[in-house]
ROVEX-786196 format. One line per field, with one value per residue (C-alpha): x, y, z. Coordinates in nm, 4 decimals, padded with zeros to 6 digits. Layout:
px	c(X | ...);
py	c(Y | ...);
pz	c(Z | ...);
END
This chain:
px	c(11.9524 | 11.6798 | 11.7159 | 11.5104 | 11.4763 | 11.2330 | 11.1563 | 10.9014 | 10.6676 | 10.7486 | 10.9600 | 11.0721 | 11.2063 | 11.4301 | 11.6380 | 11.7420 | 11.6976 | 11.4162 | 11.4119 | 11.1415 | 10.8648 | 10.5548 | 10.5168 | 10.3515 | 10.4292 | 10.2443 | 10.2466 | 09.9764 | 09.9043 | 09.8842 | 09.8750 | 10.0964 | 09.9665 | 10.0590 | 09.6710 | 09.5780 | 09.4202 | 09.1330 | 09.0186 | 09.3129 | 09.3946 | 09.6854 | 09.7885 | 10.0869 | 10.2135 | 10.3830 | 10.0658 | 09.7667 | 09.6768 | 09.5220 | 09.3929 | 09.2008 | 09.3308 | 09.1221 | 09.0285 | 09.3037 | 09.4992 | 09.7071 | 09.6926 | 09.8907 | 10.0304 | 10.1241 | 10.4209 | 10.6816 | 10.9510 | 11.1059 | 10.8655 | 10.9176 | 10.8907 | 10.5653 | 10.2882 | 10.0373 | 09.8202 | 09.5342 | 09.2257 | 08.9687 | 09.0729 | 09.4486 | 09.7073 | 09.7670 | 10.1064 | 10.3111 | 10.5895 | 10.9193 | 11.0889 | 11.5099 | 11.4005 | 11.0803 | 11.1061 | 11.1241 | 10.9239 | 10.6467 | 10.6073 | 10.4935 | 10.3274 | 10.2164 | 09.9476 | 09.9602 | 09.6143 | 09.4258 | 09.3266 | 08.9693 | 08.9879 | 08.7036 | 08.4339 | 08.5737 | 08.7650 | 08.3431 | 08.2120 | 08.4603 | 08.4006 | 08.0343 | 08.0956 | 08.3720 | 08.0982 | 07.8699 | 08.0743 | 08.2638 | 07.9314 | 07.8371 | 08.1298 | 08.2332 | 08.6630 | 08.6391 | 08.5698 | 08.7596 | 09.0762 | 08.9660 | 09.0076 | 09.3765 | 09.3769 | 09.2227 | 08.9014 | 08.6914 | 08.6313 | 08.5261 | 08.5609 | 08.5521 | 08.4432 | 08.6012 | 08.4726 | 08.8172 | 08.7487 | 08.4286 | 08.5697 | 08.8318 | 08.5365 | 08.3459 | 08.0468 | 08.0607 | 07.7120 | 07.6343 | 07.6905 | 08.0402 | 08.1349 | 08.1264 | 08.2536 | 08.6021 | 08.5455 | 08.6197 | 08.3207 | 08.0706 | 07.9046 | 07.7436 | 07.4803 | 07.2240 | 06.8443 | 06.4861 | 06.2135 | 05.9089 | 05.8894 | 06.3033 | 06.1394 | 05.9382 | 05.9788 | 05.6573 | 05.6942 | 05.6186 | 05.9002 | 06.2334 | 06.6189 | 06.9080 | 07.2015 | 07.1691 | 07.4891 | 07.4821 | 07.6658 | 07.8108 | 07.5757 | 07.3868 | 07.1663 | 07.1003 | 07.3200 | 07.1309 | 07.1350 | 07.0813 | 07.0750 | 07.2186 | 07.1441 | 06.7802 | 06.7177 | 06.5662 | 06.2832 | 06.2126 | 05.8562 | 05.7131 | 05.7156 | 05.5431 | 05.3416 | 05.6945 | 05.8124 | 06.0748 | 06.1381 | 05.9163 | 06.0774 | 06.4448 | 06.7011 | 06.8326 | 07.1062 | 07.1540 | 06.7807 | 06.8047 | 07.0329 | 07.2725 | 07.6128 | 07.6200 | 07.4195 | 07.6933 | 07.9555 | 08.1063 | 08.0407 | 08.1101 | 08.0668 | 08.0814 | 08.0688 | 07.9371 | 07.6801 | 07.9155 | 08.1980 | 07.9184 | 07.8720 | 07.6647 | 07.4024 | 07.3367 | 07.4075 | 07.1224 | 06.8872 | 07.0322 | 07.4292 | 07.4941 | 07.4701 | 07.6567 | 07.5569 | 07.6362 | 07.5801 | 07.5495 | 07.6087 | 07.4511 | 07.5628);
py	c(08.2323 | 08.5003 | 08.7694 | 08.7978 | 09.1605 | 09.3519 | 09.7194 | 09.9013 | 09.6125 | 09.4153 | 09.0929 | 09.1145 | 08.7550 | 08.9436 | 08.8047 | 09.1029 | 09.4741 | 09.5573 | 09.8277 | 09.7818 | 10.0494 | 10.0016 | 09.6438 | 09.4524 | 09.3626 | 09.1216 | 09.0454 | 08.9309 | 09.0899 | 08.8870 | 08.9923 | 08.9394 | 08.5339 | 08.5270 | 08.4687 | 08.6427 | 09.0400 | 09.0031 | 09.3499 | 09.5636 | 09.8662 | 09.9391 | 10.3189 | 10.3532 | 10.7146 | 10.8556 | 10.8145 | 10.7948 | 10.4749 | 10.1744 | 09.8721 | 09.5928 | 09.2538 | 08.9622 | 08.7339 | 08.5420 | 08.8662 | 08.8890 | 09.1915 | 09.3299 | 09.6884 | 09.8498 | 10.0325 | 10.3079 | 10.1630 | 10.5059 | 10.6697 | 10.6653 | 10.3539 | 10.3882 | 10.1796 | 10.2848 | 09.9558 | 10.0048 | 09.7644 | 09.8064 | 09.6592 | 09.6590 | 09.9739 | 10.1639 | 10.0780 | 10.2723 | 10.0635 | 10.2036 | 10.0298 | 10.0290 | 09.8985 | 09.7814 | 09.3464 | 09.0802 | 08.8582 | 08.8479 | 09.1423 | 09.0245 | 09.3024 | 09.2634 | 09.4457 | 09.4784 | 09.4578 | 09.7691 | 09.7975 | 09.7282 | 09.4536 | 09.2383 | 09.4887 | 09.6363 | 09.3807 | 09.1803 | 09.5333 | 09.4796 | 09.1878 | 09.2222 | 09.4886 | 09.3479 | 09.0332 | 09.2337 | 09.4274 | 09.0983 | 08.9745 | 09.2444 | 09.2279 | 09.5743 | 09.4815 | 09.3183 | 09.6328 | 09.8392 | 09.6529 | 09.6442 | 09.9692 | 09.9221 | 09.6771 | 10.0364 | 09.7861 | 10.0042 | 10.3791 | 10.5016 | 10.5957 | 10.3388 | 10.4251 | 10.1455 | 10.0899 | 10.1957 | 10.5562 | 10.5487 | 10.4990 | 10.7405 | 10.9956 | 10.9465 | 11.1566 | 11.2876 | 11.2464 | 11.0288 | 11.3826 | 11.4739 | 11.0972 | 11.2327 | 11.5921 | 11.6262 | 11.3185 | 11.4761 | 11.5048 | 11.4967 | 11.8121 | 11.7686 | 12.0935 | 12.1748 | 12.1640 | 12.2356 | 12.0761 | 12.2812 | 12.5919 | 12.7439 | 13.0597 | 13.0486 | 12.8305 | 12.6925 | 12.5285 | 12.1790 | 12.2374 | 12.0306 | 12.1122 | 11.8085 | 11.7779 | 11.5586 | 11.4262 | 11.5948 | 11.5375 | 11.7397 | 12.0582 | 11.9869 | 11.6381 | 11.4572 | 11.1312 | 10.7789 | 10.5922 | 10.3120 | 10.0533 | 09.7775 | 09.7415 | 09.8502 | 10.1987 | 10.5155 | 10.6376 | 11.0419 | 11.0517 | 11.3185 | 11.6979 | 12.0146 | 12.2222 | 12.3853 | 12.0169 | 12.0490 | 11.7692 | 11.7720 | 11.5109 | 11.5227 | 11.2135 | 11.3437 | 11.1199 | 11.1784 | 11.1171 | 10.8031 | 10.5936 | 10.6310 | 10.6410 | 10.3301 | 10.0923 | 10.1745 | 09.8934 | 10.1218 | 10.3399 | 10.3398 | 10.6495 | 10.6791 | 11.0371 | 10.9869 | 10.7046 | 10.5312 | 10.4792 | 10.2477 | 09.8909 | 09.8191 | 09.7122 | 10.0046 | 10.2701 | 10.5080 | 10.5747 | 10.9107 | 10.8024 | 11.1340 | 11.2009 | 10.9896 | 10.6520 | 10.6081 | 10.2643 | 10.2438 | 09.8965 | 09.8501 | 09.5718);
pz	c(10.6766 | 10.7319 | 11.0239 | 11.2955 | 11.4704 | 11.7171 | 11.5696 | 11.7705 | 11.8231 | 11.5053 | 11.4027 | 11.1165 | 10.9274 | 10.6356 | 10.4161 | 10.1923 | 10.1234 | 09.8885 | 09.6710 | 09.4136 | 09.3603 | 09.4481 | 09.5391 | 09.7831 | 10.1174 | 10.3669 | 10.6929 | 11.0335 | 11.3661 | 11.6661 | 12.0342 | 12.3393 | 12.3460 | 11.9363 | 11.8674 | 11.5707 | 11.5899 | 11.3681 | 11.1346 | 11.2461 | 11.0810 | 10.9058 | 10.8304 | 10.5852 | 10.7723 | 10.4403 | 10.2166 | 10.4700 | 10.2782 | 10.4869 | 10.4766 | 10.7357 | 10.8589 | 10.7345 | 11.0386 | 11.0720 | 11.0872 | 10.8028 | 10.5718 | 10.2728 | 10.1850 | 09.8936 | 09.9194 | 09.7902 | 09.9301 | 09.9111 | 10.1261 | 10.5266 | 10.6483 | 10.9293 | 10.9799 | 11.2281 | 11.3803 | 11.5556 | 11.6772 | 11.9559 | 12.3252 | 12.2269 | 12.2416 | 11.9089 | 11.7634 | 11.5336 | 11.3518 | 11.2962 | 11.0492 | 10.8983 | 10.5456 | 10.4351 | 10.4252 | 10.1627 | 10.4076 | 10.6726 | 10.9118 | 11.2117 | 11.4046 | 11.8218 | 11.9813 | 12.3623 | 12.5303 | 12.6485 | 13.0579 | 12.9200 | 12.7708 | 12.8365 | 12.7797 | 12.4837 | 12.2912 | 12.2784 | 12.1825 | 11.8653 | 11.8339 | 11.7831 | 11.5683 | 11.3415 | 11.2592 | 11.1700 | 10.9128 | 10.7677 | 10.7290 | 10.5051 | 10.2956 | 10.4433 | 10.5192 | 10.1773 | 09.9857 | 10.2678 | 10.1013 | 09.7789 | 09.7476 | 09.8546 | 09.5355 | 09.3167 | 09.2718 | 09.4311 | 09.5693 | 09.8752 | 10.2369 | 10.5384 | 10.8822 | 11.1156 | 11.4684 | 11.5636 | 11.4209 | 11.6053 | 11.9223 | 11.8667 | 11.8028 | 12.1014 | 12.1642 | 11.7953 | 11.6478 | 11.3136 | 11.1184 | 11.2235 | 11.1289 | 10.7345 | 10.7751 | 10.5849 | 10.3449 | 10.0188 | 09.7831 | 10.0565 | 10.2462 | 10.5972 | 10.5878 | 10.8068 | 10.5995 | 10.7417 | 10.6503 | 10.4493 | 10.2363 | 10.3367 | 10.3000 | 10.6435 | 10.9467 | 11.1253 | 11.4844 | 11.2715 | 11.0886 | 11.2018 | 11.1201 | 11.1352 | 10.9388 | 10.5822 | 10.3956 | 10.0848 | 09.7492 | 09.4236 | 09.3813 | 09.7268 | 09.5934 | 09.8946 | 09.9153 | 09.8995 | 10.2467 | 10.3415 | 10.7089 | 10.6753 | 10.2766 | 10.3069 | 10.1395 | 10.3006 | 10.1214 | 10.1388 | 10.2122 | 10.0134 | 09.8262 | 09.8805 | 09.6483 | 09.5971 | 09.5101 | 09.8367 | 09.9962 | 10.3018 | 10.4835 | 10.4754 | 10.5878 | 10.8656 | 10.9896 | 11.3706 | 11.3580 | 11.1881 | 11.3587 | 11.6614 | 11.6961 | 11.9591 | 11.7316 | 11.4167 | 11.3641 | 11.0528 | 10.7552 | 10.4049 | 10.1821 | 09.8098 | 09.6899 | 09.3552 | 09.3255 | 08.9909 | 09.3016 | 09.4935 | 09.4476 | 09.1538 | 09.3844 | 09.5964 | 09.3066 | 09.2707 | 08.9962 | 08.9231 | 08.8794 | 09.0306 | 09.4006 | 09.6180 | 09.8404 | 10.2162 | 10.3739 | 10.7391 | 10.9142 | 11.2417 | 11.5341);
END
């Protein structure tokens, strides 16, 4: 007869100890009413490795069941829950999230946001990367909010592969008043990374006599940080979906989803 237990926010139905290496574990996260927590993300503590809830709000893990046994669950308009757990289960982990003060406000600001992003396939390739389909780095609403008043920029600094540096436009020699500076997302040996709005490439307008780039993409220009539902960087343009890789194969690909 399975086991039923409360650790730290989660029931876990277990029926014996597992042990195996690297295996799978699944489980759903509901809140106080047992409705399901759409998108949530899941942090394994020992690894830093995470993946999203689908909509119904179950999720899978990967695990080294010899590593500590921490998950860390957060989602928009609910409290952040870090699950402490004896032995890792055989079964369904069953994880609650207690509602935020704001929860009206905040929970239809994620939920606007988390539509927009399973629309564009974005939790899908967020956890297929958790399957070692894919490669990249996901910006969630939830690390958004965590960031507040952070511009678009800071959003990228310490993803590995990627370099947020601060360009001018014009000859770098000499700066005239029209001149402009901004912060670009750069790639291996400073090419500037492909971007693109909700799966519609920006184009870089033009050269000078020097052939440098005239007009540079400068992000906090581009788009801000209240309109972005989430972020997904590929530092080398291969790593990207086959649809948004760029001519070159060489300098990375960030896609910016908007609300």
């Amino acid at each position: 007869m399975p086991v039923l237990r409360w650790v730290a926010g989660a029931l876990l139905v277990s029926t014996s100890v597992a042990n195996a290496q690297g295996r799978l574990i699944h489980g759903v996260v509901v809140d106080s009413a047992g409705a399901p927590v759409s998108y949530a993300n899941l942090i394994l503590s020992a690894s830093g490795r995470r993946t999203a809830a689908d909509a119904d709000g179950r999720f899978r893990l990967s695990i080294d069941s010899s590593a500590k046994r921490s998950i860390y669950v957060r989602r928009i308009g609910f409290q952040p829950q870090t699950v402490e757990l004896d032995e890792w289960p055989d079964s369904t982990i069953r994880v609650v999230l207690a509602a935020a003060a704001r929860t009206l406000s905040t929970i239809t600001i994620a939920a606007e946001r988390s539509q927009s992003l399973a629309i564009h396939g974005f939790y899908e390739r967020m956890n297929d990367v958790e399957r070692g389909i894919n490669y990249g780095y996901f910006i969630t609403p939830e690390d958004i909010e965590q960031r507040k008043g952070s511009r678009p920029s800071d959003l990228m600094t310490g993803i590995p592969g990627v370099r947020v540096r601060q360009v001018k436009t014009g000859d770098p020699r000499f700066f005239k008043p029209s001149d402009r500076k901004g912060w670009e997302v750069q790639g291996p040996d400073f090419c500037r990374m492909e971007v693109y709005i909700d799966g519609v490439r920006l184009v870089n307008l033009g050269t000078t006599k020097q052939n440098l780039p005239d007009s540079h993409l400068f992000l906090d220009d581009i788009v801000n940080l209240t309109s972005i539902a989430g972020i997904e960087v590929y530092p080398r343009s291969v790593t990207a979906p086959p649809k948004y890789q760029s001519l070159n194969g060489l300098c990375g690909v960030v896609l910016i989803w908007t609300r």
